[in-house]
C-alpha positions, 0 to 999 in steps of 0.5 A: 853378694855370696851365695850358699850352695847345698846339694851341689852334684854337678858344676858347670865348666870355667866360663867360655862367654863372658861378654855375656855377663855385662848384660846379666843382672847384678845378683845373676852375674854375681851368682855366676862368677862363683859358680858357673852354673850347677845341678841341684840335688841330681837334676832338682834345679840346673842354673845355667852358666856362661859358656857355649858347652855344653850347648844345654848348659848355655845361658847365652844359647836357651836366652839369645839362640835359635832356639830362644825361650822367647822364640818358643813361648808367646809369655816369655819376653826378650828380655826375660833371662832364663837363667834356671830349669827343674827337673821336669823342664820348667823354666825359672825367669829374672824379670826386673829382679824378680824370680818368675816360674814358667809351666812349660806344658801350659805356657804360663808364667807367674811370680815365685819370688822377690829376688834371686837370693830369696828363690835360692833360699827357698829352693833349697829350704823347702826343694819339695814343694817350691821345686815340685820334686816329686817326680824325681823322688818317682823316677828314683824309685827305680833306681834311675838317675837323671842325667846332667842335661836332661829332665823328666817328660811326663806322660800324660803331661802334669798339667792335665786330669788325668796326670792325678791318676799317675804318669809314667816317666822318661828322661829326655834332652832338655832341649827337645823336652822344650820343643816338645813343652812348647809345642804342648803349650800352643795347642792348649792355649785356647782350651783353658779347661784343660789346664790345672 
């Protein structure tokens, strides 16, 4: 299976983790022995790779770590394998094949494509809408680039009313973006009106 690329701006380093690659799905491992993980469009979509470092470019680290998104949010199960993020910290799951989104402000997760190669293909066809890149068209405004393991931390979240009014935006590790999401997402699980 091979797979087409535009918009690459940053590639990941040769694998350092290859045992991991037998537990990968088919289409996933087959992604990965081409190119080991890639920045979409200047932080539009990071697909994590299979190596050790950098920590926040590490399949094994956000899946099997300390740290695991499975650890992090109720929704997300150990055998979901969170192979992608946006530019704003949402995580991008394979589940039986499919390609599931999870709004890491609110904890939820949903279905967005039948397969890796179809979220590929939308991803880069209509990158605006399926990868919800308007706050990276705003960030760029002035004339700031998001740096290769960062993503964007709204204020207010996205996911509440007043976010319609405008936020304001800073780069942030990803990693501390998640804690800061997923910490987000547990005190708003009981007050759904709050969500989108």
């Amino acid at each position: 299976m091979e797979f087409e690329l535009d918009g690459v701006t940053w590639s990941g380093p040769l694998a350092d983790d290859p045992e991991l690659a037998g537990e990968l799905p088919e289409a996933l491992r087959a992604l990965l022995s081409q190119h080991n993980g890639f920045i979409l469009r200047g932080g539009a979509l990071h697909v994590r790779g299979l190596v050790t470092s950098p920590p926040w470019h590490s399949l094994r680290g956000v899946w099997r770590g300390a740290g695991s998104l499975s650890s992090l949010f109720a929704s997300v199960q150990a055998g979901d394998v969170p192979f992608a993020q946006d530019c704003v910290g949402d995580q991008f799951l394979l589940r039986e094949g499919q390609v599931l989104r999870l709004e890491a402000e609110t904890g939820e997760v949903y279905p967005i494509a039948v397969s890796l190669a179809e979220f590929l293909k939308a991803a880069a066809r209509e990158p605006q809408d399926y990868l919800q890149t308007h706050p990276l068209e705003q960030f760029r405004e002035g004339g700031a680039e998001l740096a290769p393991g960062h993503c964007l931390h709204a204020d207010p979240p996205l996911c509440t009313v007043d976010a319609e009014q405008g936020v304001s935006l800073r780069d942030l590790p990803a990693a501390e973006l998640l804690l800061i999401h997923a910490e987000l997402a547990r005190q708003l699980a009981d007050v759904p009106d709050v969500r989108r």
